[in-house]
TITORGU-306568 format. One record per residue (C-alpha): residue in three letters; x, y, z. Coordinates in steps of 0.25 Angstrom, whole numbers, padded with zeros to 4 digits, always signed. Layout:
REM residues N
ALAXYZ ...
***
This chain:
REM residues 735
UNK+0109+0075-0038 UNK+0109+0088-0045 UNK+0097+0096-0040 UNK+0088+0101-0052 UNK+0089+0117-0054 UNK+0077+0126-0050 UNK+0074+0138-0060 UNK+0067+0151-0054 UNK+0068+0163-0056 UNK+0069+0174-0045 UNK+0064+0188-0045 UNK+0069+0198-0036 UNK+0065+0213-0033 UNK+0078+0220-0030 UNK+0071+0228-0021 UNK+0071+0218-0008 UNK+0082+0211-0001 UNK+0083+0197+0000 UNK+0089+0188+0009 UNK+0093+0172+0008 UNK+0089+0160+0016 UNK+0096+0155+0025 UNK+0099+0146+0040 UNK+0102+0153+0052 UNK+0114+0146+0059 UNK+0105+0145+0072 UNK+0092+0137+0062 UNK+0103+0126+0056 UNK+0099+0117+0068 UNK+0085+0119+0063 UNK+0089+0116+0047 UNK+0096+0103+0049 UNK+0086+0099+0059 UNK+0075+0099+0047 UNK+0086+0094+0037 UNK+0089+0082+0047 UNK+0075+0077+0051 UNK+0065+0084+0041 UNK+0069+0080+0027 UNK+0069+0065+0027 UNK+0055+0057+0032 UNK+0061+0045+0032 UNK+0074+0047+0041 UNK+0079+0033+0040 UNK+0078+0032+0026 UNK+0084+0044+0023 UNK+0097+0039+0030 UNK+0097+0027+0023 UNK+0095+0033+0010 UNK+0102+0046+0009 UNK+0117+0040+0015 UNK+0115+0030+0004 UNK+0112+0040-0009 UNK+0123+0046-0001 UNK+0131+0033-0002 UNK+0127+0031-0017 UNK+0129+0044-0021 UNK+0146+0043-0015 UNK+0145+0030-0024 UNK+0142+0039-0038 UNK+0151+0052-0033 UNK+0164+0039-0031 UNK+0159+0031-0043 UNK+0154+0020-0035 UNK+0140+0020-0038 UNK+0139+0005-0041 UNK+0145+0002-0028 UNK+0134+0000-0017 UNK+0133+0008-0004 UNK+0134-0001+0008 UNK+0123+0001+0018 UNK+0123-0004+0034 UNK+0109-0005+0039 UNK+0109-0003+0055 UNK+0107-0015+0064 UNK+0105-0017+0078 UNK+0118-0021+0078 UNK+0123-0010+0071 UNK+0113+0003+0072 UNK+0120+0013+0060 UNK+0115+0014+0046 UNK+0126+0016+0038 UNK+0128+0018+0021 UNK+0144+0016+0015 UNK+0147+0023+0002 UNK+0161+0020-0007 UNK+0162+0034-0010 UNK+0173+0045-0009 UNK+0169+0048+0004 UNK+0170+0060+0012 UNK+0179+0069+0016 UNK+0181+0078+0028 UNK+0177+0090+0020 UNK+0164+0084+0012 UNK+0158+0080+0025 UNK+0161+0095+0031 UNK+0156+0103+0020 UNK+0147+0091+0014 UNK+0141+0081+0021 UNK+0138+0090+0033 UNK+0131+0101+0027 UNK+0116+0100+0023 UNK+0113+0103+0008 UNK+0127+0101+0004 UNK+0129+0090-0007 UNK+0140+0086-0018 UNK+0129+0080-0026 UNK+0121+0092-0031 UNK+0129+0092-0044 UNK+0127+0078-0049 UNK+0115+0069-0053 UNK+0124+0056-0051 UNK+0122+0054-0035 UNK+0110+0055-0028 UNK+0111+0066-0016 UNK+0111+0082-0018 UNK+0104+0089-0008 UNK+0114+0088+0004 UNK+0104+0081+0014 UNK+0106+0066+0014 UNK+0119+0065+0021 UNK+0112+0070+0033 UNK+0101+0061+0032 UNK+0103+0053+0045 UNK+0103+0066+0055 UNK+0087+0064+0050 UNK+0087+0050+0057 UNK+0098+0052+0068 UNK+0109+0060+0075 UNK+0122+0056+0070 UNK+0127+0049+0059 UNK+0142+0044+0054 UNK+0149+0046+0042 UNK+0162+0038+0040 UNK+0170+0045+0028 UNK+0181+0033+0020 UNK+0190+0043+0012 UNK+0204+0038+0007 UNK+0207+0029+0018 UNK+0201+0037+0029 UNK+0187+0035+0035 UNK+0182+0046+0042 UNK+0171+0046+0054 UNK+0161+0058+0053 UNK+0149+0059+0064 UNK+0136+0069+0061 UNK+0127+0072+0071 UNK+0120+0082+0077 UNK+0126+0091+0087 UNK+0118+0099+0097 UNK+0117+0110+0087 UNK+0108+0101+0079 UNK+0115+0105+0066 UNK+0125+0093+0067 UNK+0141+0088+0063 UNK+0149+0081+0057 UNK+0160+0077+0065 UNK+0173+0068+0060 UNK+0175+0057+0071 UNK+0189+0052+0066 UNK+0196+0046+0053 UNK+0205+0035+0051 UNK+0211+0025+0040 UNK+0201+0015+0032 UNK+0202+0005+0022 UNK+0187+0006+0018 UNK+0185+0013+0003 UNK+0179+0028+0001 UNK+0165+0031+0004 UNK+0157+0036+0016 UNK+0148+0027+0027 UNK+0137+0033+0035 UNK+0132+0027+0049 UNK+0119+0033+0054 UNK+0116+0027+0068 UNK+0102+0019+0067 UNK+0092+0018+0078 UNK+0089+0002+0082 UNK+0074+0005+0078 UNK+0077+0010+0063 UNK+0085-0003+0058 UNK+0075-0010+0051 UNK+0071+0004+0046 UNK+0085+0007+0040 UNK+0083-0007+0034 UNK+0070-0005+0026 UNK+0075+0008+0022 UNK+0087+0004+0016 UNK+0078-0007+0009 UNK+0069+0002+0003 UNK+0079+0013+0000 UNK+0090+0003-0005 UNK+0082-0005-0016 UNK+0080+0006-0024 UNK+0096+0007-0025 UNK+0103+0003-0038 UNK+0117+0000-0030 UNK+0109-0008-0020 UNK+0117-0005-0005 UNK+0126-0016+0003 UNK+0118-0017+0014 UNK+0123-0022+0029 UNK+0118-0023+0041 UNK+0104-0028+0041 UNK+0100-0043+0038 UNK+0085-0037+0033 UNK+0088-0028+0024 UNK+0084-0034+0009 UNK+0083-0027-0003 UNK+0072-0032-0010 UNK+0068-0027-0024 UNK+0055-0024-0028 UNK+0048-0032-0039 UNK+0050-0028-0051 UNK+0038-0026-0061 UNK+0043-0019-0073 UNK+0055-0011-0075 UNK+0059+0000-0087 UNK+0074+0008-0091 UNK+0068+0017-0077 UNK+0058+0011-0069 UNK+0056-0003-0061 UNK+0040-0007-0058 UNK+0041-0014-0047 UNK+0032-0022-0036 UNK+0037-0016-0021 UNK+0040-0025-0011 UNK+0038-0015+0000 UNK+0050-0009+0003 UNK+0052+0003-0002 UNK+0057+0015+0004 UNK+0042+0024+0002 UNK+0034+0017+0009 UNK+0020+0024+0004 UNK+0027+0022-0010 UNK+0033+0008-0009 UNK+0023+0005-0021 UNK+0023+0018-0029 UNK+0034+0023-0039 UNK+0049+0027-0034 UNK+0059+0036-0042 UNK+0072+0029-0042 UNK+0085+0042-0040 UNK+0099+0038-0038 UNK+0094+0024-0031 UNK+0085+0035-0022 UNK+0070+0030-0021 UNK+0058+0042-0022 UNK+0045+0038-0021 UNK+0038+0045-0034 UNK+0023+0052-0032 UNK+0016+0053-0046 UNK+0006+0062-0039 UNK+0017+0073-0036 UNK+0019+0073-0052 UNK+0013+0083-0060 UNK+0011+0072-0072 UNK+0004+0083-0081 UNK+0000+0076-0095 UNK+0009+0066-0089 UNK-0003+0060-0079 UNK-0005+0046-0083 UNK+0011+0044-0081 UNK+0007+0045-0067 UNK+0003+0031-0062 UNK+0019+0027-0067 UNK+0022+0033-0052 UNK+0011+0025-0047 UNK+0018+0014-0048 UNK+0028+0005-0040 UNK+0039+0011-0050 UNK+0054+0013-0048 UNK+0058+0025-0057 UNK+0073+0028-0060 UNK+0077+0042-0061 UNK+0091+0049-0062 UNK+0095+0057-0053 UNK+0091+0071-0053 UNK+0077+0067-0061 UNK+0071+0069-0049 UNK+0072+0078-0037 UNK+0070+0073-0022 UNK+0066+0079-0009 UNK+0077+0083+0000 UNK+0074+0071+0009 UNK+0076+0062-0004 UNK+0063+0055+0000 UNK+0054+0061-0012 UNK+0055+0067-0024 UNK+0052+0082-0026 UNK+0042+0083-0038 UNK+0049+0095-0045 UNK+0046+0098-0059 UNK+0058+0091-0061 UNK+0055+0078-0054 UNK+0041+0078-0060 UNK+0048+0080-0074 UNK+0056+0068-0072 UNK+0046+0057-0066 UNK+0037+0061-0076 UNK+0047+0059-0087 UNK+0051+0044-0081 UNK+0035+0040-0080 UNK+0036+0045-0095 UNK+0047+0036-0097 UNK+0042+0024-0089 UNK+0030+0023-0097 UNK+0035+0024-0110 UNK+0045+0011-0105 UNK+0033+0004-0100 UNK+0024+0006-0113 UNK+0036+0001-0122 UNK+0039-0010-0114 UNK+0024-0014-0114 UNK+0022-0012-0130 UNK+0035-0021-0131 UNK+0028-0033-0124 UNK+0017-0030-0132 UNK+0023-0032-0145 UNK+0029-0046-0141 UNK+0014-0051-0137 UNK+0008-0063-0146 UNK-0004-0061-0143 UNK-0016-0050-0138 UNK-0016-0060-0126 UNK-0002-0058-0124 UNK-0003-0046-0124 UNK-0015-0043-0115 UNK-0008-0051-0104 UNK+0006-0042-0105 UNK-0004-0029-0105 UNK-0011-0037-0093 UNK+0003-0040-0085 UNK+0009-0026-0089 UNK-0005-0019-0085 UNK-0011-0026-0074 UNK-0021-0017-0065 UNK-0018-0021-0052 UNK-0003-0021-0052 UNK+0001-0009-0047 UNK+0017-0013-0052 UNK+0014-0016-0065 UNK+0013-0006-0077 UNK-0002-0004-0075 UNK+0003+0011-0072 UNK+0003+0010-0089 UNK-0014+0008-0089 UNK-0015+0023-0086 UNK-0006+0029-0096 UNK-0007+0019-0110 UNK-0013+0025-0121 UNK-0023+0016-0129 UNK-0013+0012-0139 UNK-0001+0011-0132 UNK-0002-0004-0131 UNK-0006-0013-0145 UNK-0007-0027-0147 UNK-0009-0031-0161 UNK-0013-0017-0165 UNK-0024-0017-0154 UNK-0022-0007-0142 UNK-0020-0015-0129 UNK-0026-0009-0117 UNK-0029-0021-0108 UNK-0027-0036-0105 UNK-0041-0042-0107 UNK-0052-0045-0119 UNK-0066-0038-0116 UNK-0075-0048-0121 UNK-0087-0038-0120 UNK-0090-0026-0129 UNK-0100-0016-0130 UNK-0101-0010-0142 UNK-0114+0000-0145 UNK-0120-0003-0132 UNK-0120-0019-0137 UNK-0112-0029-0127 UNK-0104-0040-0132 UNK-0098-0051-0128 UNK-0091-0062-0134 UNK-0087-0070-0124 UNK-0092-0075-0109 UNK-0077-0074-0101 UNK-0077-0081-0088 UNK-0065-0079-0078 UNK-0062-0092-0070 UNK-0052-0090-0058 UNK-0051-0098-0045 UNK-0059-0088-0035 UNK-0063-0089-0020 UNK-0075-0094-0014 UNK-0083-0088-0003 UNK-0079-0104+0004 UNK-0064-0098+0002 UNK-0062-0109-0008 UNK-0056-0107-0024 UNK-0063-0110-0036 UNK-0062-0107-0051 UNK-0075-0099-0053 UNK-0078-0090-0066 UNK-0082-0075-0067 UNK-0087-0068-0080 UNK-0078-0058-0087 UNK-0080-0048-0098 UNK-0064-0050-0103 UNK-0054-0059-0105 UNK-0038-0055-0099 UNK-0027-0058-0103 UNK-0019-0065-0091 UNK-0009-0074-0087 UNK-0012-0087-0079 UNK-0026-0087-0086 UNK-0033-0095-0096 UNK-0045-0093-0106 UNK-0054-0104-0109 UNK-0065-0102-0122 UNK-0080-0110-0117 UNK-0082-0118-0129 UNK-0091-0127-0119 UNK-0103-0125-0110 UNK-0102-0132-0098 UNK-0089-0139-0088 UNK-0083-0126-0087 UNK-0078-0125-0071 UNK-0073-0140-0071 UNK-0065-0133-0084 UNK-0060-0122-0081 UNK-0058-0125-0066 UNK-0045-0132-0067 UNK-0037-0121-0074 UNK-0038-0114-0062 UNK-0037-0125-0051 UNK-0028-0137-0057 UNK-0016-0137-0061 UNK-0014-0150-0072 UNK-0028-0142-0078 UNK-0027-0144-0094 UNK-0019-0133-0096 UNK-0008-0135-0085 UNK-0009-0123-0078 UNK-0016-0115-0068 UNK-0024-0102-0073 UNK-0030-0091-0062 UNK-0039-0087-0072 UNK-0047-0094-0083 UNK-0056-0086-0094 UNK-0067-0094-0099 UNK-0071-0087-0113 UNK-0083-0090-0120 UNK-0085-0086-0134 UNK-0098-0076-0136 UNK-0104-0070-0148 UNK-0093-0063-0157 UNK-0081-0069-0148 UNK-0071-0073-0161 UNK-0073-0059-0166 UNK-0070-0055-0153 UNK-0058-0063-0151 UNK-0053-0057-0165 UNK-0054-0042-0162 UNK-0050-0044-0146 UNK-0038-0052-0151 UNK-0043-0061-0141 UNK-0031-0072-0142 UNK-0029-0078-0127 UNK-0026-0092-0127 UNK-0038-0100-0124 UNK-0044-0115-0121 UNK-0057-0122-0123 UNK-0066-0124-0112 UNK-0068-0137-0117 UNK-0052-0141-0119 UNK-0052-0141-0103 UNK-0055-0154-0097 UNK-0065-0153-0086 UNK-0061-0156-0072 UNK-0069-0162-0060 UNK-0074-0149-0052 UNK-0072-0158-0040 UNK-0060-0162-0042 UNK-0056-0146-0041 UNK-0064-0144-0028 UNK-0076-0137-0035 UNK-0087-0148-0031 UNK-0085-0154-0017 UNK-0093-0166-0010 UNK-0104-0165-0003 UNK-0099-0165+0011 UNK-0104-0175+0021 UNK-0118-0170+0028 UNK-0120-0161+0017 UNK-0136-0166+0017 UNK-0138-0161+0030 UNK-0133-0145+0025 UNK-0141-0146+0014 UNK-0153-0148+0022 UNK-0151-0134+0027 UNK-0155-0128+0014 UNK-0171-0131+0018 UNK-0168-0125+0033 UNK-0171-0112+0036 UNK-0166-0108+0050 UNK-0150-0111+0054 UNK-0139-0107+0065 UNK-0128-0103+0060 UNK-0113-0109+0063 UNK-0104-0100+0070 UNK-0089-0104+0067 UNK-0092-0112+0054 UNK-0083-0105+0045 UNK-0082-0106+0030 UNK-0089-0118+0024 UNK-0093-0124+0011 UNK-0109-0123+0011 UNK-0114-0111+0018 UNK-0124-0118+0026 UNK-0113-0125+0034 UNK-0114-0112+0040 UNK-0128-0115+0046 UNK-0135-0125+0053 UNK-0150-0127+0053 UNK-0159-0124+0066 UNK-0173-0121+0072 UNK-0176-0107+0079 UNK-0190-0104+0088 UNK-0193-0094+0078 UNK-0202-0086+0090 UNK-0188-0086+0098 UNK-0181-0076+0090 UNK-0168-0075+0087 UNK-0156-0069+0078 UNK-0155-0072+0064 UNK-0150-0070+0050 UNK-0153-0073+0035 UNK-0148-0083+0027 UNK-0150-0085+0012 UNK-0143-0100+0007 UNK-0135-0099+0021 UNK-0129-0086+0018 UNK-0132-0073+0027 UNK-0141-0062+0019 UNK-0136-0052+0028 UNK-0121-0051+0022 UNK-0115-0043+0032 UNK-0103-0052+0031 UNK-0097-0061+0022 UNK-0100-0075+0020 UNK-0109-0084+0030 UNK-0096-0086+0042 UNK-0094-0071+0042 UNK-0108-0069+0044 UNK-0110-0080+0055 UNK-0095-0076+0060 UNK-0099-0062+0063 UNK-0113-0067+0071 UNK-0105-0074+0079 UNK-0095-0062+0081 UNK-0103-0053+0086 UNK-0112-0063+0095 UNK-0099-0064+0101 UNK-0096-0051+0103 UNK-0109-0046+0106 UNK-0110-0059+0116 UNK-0123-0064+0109 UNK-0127-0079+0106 UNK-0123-0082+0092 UNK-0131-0095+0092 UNK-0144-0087+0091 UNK-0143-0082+0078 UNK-0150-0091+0066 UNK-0150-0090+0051 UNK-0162-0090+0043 UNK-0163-0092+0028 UNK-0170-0081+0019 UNK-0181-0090+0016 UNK-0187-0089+0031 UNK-0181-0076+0036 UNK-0191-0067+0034 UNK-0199-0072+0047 UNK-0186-0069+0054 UNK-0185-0054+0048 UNK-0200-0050+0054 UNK-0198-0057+0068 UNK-0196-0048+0078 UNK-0189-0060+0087 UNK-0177-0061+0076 UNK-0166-0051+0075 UNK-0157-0052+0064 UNK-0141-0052+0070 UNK-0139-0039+0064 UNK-0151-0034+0074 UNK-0145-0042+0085 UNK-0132-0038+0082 UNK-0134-0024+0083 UNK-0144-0023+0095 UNK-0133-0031+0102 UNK-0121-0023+0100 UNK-0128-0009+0103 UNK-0133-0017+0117 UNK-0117-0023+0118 UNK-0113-0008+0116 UNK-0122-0003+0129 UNK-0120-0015+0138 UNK-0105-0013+0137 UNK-0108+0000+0136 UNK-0097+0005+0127 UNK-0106+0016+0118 UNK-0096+0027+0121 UNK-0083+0018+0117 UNK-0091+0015+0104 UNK-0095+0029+0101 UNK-0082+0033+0103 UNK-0074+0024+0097 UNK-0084+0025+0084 UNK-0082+0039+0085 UNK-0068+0038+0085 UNK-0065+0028+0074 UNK-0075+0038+0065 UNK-0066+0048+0067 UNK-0053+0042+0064 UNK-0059+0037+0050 UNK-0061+0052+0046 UNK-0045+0053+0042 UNK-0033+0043+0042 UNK-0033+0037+0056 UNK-0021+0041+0059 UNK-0022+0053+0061 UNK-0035+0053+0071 UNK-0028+0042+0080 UNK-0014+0048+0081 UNK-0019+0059+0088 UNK-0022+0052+0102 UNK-0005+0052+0100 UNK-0003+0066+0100 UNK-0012+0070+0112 UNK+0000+0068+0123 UNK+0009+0081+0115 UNK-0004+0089+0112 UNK-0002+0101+0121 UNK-0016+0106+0122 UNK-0026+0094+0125 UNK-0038+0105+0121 UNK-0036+0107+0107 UNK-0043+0098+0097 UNK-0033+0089+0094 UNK-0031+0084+0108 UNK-0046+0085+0111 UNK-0047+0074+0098 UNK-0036+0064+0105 UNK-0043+0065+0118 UNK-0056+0062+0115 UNK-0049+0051+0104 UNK-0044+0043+0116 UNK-0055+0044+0123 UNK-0065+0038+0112 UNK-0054+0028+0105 UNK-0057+0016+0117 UNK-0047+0007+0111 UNK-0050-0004+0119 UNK-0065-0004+0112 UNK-0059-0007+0097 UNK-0062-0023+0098 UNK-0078-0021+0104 UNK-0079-0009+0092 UNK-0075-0016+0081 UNK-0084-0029+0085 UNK-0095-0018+0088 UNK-0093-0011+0074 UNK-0092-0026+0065 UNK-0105-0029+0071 UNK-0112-0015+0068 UNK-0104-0016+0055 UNK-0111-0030+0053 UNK-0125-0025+0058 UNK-0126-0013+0049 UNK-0134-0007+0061 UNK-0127+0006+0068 UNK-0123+0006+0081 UNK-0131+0016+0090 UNK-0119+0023+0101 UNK-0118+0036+0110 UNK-0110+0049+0103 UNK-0096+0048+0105 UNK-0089+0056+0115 UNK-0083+0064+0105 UNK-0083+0067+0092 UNK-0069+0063+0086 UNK-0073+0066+0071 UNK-0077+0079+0073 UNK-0065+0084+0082 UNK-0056+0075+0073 UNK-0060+0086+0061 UNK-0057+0097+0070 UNK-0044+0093+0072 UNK-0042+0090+0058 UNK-0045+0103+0057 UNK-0036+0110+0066 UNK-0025+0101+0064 UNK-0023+0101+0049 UNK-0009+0097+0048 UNK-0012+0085+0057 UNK-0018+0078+0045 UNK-0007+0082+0036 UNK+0004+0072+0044 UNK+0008+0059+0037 UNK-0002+0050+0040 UNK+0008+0038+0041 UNK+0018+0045+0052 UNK+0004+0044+0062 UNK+0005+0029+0060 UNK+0008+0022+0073 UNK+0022+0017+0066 UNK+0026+0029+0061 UNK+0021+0040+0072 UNK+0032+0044+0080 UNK+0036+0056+0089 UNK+0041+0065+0078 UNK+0026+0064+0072 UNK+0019+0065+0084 UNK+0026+0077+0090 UNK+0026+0084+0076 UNK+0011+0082+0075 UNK+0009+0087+0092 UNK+0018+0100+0089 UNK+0007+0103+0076 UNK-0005+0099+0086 UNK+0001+0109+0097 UNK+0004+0120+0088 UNK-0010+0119+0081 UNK-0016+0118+0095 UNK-0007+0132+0102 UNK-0010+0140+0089 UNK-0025+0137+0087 UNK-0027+0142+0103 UNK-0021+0155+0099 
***
């Protein structure tokens, strides 16, 4: 890839001397050591990834570029990655002068392969010690082993040659680790699907190549649906720019989009952009794009570019609609809200006019059937939308809920009331029958009836949906659908329960049909006293939970825990509570509640663990978790145990008490469910406080990706790395 030119200009006084930079033969260890293991993150992926741009690049240079690469994923049988090219392959001299020296490449002059910046051969010194080169040149194949040597600047030495029948072209073997094979897979997976020549693939039964969904596609770009295999992980959904079958995650906000703003939410997309080589320039680790003025440049020109396809595609649909109805549903499907793979990106940056309809500007998918003009509201038509919908019980019914506009949508139908009753026993079996009158199912049925002004209306909205009368549908048995069920057996019995006052509740019941199933009536010695709560038509007034079985559920929960008698608790209605509210001998569960978790806390007496495990989760809420918690890790390489950050981790340990979580948790729903503050001692110490002083101290701390302190990810690089940065802050404060 040719490398774009820099333009500067340099000033010199003639009066100093100058000197060029340079490397010290005695600091070349030290270069390639950074070269090696500090320009790629991802060090598995940058193996798989540059040997084959390597490998398609020897395809373009012999002509072979619609040949596939052949790739051998490692197994436990067979632990070596290993990429094959059909190339011209190597000579004894190219790999002396050229594949051995850093920063030397044959590719800076053309824009036709992928490579340039003399790196990538390298690339597996960054994930192990050694790899193989194997060289097929006229009949010869040639076995070459790079390593690093005790000098730790490394070799290439020539193993042997001998005769072969295998064509030109150049293999690499890079010896795998037994724990990285199913990561070598996924890379290759998520690296590979982006490749126009897809690879042969050996070597591993997983490995699939599975294409995204495609949304929409145009002469440079593919809208897709990701299926969750891409190789950015905190991009998988986002926009990708497409370089010599090269992947690069694109970030809008590191674009200066000047007048160009609203082009931004193109990016924000899951979009794969194609761009030539050399459009774009990429990092020396090939794993982002640099944001140059020329890059910028460029991704702005293809946004530019990808709207203009997508508006005339849009206004071609447009011109072949019949109808405004039509027409509202393609503006629907092509602009829907809560798809983030459709070309909703389009809403932020239409103009007014861009899309027309029978000479009217169409800018949404529904008719408003209210306006206000003057301060006067209008409305010319009552539209109720019916849909099968939930019920508290868990059952679906067909039920109606007003609207203000009527949309345009699929697998929907729109029904004009001419007539003023049998509506539910209408309408219901659009949604619920199949052999209904019109011989499908809808998800959605619009019941529309006509106000003052509506046929004026309907002329000026060009309101043209295709619509039915209410009485052309034959009625249907609502029993028949489920709506109206028998009275069950000993139905009498409950009913007498509406002139009852006083009742037990029934622990265990779980969801029923009537809600007084979920009570039985009793008798109390109202002088006794006792526990209680409210009920109005046999629901809780207190709604602290959700439905009548969470309510009960959770009394009988913490009775448990609390190791109270659930069976003393009553519910009275509304009607007769008030003489429950002024007695002194009646406690509410809330009261009784509270009072007996304060008195569970000192019998056990855990005050302290609670205190200090309250302090403790306070504290970790301030920032991202992650970092609080990791620092109990970090205490065993910490060399002074005075300073502030180790002070923090011992007296974290000392107030996390594990073993606590279960008894907290269950102690904190029912506070949480009581509304009433738990009364405890002072913690031991105060973590939040020496938590901000070692924010404080240790800025950088907080500067670490967030992501490499998850347990998955936090490994011995990262932990020593951040214990040097603790130490060094510690020794040079103290002086």
């Amino acid at each position: 890839m040719i490398t774009p030119a820099t333009n500067s200009t340099l000033k010199q006084s003639q009066q100093f001397q100058s000197v060029s930079f340079g490397i010290k033969h005695e600091g070349l260890a030290h270069i390639f050591n950074v070269l090696r293991n500090h320009v790629y993150s991802d060090k598995i992926l940058a193996v798989v990834r540059e040997y084959s741009a390597n490998s398609l690049d020897a395809h373009v240079e012999s002509g072979n570029q619609d040949r596939p690469i052949e790739v051998t994923l490692p197994s436990h049988l067979n632990l070596a990655f290993k990429v094959r090219d059909y190339g011209l392959g190597l000579s004894e001299d190219q790999v002396r002068n050229i594949y051995a020296n850093y920063g030397e490449s044959t590719k800076r002059g053309t824009n036709e392969q992928i490579g340039q910046l003399g790196l990538g051969s390298k690339s597996a010194f960054a994930y192990g010690d050694n790899f193989l080169i194997r060289s097929f040149q006229n009949g010869i194949v040639t076995l070459y082993n790079a390593f690093i040597d005790p000098s730790q600047i490394g070799q290439i030495a020539k193993l042997h040659s001998e005769s072969t029948t295998e064509e030109d072209g150049v293999e690499i073997e890079v010896p795998v680790k037994s724990n990285d094979i199913d990561i070598f897979r996924q890379k290759a997976q998520g690296l590979f699907k982006y490749f126009k020549i897809r690879p042969i693939v050996k070597g591993n039964k997983e490995f699939v190549l599975s294409d995204d969904s495609l949304i929409y596609s145009g002469g440079c770009f593919k809208l897709t649906q990701s299926v969750g295999q891409s190789v950015f992980v905190k991009n998988a959904y986002g926009a990708v720019a497409l370089m010599g079958n090269i992947a690069y995650p694109i970030d809008p906000s590191a674009i200066n989009w000047g007048e160009d703003s609203g082009l931004r939410t193109i990016f924000q997309r899951s979009i794969v952009v194609d761009f030539e080589i050399g459009d774009l320039e990429v990092s020396a680790s090939r794993e982002a794009l640099q944001y140059t003025p020329h890059t910028q440049k460029n991704l702005i020109a293809k946004a530019k570019q990808i709207k203009d396809e997508c508006l005339a595609e849009v206004e071609s649909k447009m011109k072949k609609g019949s109808s405004m109805f039509e027409a509202k549903k393609l503006y629907s499907s092509i602009f829907d809200f809560y798809s983030e793979y459709s070309l909703g990106f389009l809403r932020g940056i239409l103009n007014k006019n861009d899309l027309v309809f029978n000479g009217r500007p169409l800018t949404n998918s529904i008719w408003s059937v209210i306006s206000i003009q003057d301060g006067v509201r209008e409305i010319y038509a009552t539209v109720t939308e019916f849909e099968k919908r939930r019920s508290r019980s868990g059952s679906e019914k067909v039920k109606g809920l007003g609207r203000n506009s009527i949309p345009a949508a699929e697998h929907s139908v729109y029904v004009i009331k001419d007539i003023k009753s049998n509506i539910l026993n209408r309408i219901a079996p659009l949604c619920e029958m199949e052999n209904n009158h019109l011989g499908r199912v809808f998800k959605k049925v619009y019941l529309i009836e006509p106000g003052a002004g509506y046929d004026q209306w309907v002329k000026e909205a060009q309101f043209d949906a295709p619509t039915i009368k209410l009485s052309d549908l034959p009625k249907v048995s609502l029993k028949d659908l489920g709506y109206i069920k028998k009275r069950p057996i000993g139905a009498s019995a409950v009913n007498k329960k509406h002139s009852e006052s006083v009742f037990k509740p029934l622990f265990g019941k779980g969801y029923t049909q009537a809600k007084s199933e979920h009570f039985e009536s009793t008798e109390v010695d109202f002088e006794a006293g006792g526990i209680w709560f409210e009920i109005d038509r046999f629901v809780p007034v207190d709604t602290r939970c959700h439905g009548i079985n969470n309510y009960i559920n959770f009394i009988k929960f913490a009775c448990d825990f609390l190791e109270l008698d659930h069976t003393k608790v009553i519910a009275v209605k509304t009607k007769d509570s008030n003489k429950f509210k002024t007695s002194d001998k009646w406690k509410t569960v809330a009261k009784w509640f509270s009072e007996n978790v304060e008195k569970y806390i000192a019998d056990n007496k855990i005050e302290q663990k609670y205190a200090d495990q309250s302090e403790y989760f306070e504290a970790e809420k301030i920032d991202y978790g992650e970092y609080f918690n990791r620092i109990t890790c970090l205490l065993d390489g910490v060399n002074d145990k005075s300073k502030e950050m180790a002070t923090l981790g011992k007296h974290m340990i000392e107030m996390r008490h594990k073993e606590f979580d279960e008894v907290k948790q269950k102690i904190d729903k029912i506070c949480n469910w009581t509304k009433i503050p738990l009364k405890s001692c002072k913690p031991s110490h105060d973590l939040s406080s020496e938590w901000e002083i070692v924010k404080s101290k240790y800025p950088l701390y907080k500067m670490i990706d967030g992501c490499s302190l998850n347990d998955w990810r936090f490994n011995s690089e990262t932990k020593q790395n951040v214990i040097n940065y603790i130490n060094m802050i510690d020794s040079t404060a103290a002086r």
